[in-house]
N, C-alpha and C positions, 0 to 999 in steps of 0.2 A: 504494500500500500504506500502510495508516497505523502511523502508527509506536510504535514500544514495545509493542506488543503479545504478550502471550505465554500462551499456552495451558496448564495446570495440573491435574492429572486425581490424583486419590486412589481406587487399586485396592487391596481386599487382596491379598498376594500367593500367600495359598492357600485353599485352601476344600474341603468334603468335594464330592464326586461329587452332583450336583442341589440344594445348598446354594444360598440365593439373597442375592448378596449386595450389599451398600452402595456405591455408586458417587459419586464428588463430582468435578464439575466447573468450573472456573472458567475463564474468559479475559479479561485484562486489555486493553481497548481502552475508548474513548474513545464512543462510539455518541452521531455528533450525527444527530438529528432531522431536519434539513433547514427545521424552521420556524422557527431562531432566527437574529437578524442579528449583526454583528459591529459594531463602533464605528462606522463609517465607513456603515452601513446597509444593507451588502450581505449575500445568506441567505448561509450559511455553508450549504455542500452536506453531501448527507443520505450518511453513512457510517457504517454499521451494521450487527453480525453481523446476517444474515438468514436464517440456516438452520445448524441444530446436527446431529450423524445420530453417533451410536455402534454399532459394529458388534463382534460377537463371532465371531472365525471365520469374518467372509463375511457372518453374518447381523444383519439391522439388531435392535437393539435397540430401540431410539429414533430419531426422525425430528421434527426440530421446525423448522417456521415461525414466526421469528420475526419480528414488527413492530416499529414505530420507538418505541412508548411504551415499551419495554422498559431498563431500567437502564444505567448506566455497568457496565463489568466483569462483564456474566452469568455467575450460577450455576445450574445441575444440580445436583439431587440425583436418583437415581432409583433401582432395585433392577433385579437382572440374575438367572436364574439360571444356574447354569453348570453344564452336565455334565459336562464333560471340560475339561481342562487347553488353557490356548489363550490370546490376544492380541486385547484391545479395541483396535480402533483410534479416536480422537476425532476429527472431522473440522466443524469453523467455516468458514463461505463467508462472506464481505464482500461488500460492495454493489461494489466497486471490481473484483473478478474473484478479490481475494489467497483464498488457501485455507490455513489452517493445521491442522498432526495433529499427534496425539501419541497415544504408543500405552503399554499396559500388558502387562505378561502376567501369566498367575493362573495356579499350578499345584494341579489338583485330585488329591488324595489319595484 
């Protein structure tokens, strides 16, 4: 599991009924490449979110493959919309097997 890592999600926390709303995502990790060596000239192995998926109520919103040219600390932004009041789940897979969530809920008016 790599370490310090932590997953950061910005939901509104209410919204009218079919209102589509602002979603921000971030998770703090480290995403090394696998092409770079370390002092000593050994590759430093490749540890990288690879796969991002947000769901609302069961249903995916979002579903992302991620590759290794991708940043330190990836961000999301995306838009959702919502009909009914309910719980995004965030869910980040690693190269190494770790999986982290973090969930929001949004009550619709």
């Amino acid at each position: 599991m790599a370490e310090n890592v932590k997953p950061r999600v910005k939901v509104p926390s209410s919204a009218s009924a079919g209102e589509t709303v602002q979603i921000k995502t971030l998770i703090s990790h480290q995403m090394e490449s696998g092409q770079r060596r370390d002092a000593d000239g050994n590759v430093i192995p490749r540890s990288i979110i690879n796969r991002f998926v947000a769901t609302f109520n069961g249903e995916t919103v979002i579903d992302v493959v991620i590759e290794p040219a991708v940043s330190t600390n990836p961000y999301f932004e995306f838009e959702a919309k919502v009909p009914e009041s309910g719980e995004f789940v965030f869910t980040w897979y690693d190269d190494d097997g770790s999986v982290y969530e973090d969930t929001a809920s949004i009550e619709v008016s």
